[in-house]
C-alpha positions in Angstrom: -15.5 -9.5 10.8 -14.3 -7.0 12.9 -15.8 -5.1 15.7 -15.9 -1.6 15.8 -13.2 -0.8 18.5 -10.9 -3.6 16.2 -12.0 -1.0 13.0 -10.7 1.9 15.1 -7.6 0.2 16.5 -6.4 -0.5 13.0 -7.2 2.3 11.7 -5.3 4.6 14.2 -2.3 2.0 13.3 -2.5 2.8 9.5 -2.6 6.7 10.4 0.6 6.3 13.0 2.4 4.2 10.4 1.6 6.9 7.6 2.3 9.8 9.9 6.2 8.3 10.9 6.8 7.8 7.6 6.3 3.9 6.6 4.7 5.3 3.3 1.1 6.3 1.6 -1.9 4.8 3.3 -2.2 2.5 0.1 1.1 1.1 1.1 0.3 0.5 4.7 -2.5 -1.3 4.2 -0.8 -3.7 1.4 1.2 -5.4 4.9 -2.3 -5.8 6.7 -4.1 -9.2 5.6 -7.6 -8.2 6.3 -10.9 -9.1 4.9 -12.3 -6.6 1.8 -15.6 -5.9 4.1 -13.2 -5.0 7.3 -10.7 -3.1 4.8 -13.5 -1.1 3.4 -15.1 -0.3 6.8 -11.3 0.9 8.4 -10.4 3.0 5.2 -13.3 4.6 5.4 -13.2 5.3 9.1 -9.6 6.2 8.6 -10.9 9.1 5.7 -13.4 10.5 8.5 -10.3 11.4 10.5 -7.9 12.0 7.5 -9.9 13.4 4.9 -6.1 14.0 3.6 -5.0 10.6 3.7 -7.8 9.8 0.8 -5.5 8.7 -2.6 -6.0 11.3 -5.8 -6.8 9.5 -8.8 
């Protein structure tokens, strides 16, 4: 499980990553192995501070 500045750290590296290009935050996170519970806790961290980064269904 990771700790809250771990949730933050990786979640700032998804947004750098998606803001140089690499690709849509749901293909960033497919090349991070991570837990669901961690994954769930970063995304939604990661939505807070880019409500734009959120995939349309």
């Amino acid at each position: 499980m990771l700790k809250d500045f771990q949730v933050r750290v990786v979640a700032n590296a998804y947004i750098t990553r998606v803001n140089e290009g690499e690709g849509i935050i749901d293909q960033v996170v497919s090349t991070y192995p991570m837990q669901a519970d961690d994954l769930d806790k970063v995304l939604a961290y990661v939505y807070v501070i880019r409500p734009d980064l959120v995939p349309t269904k």
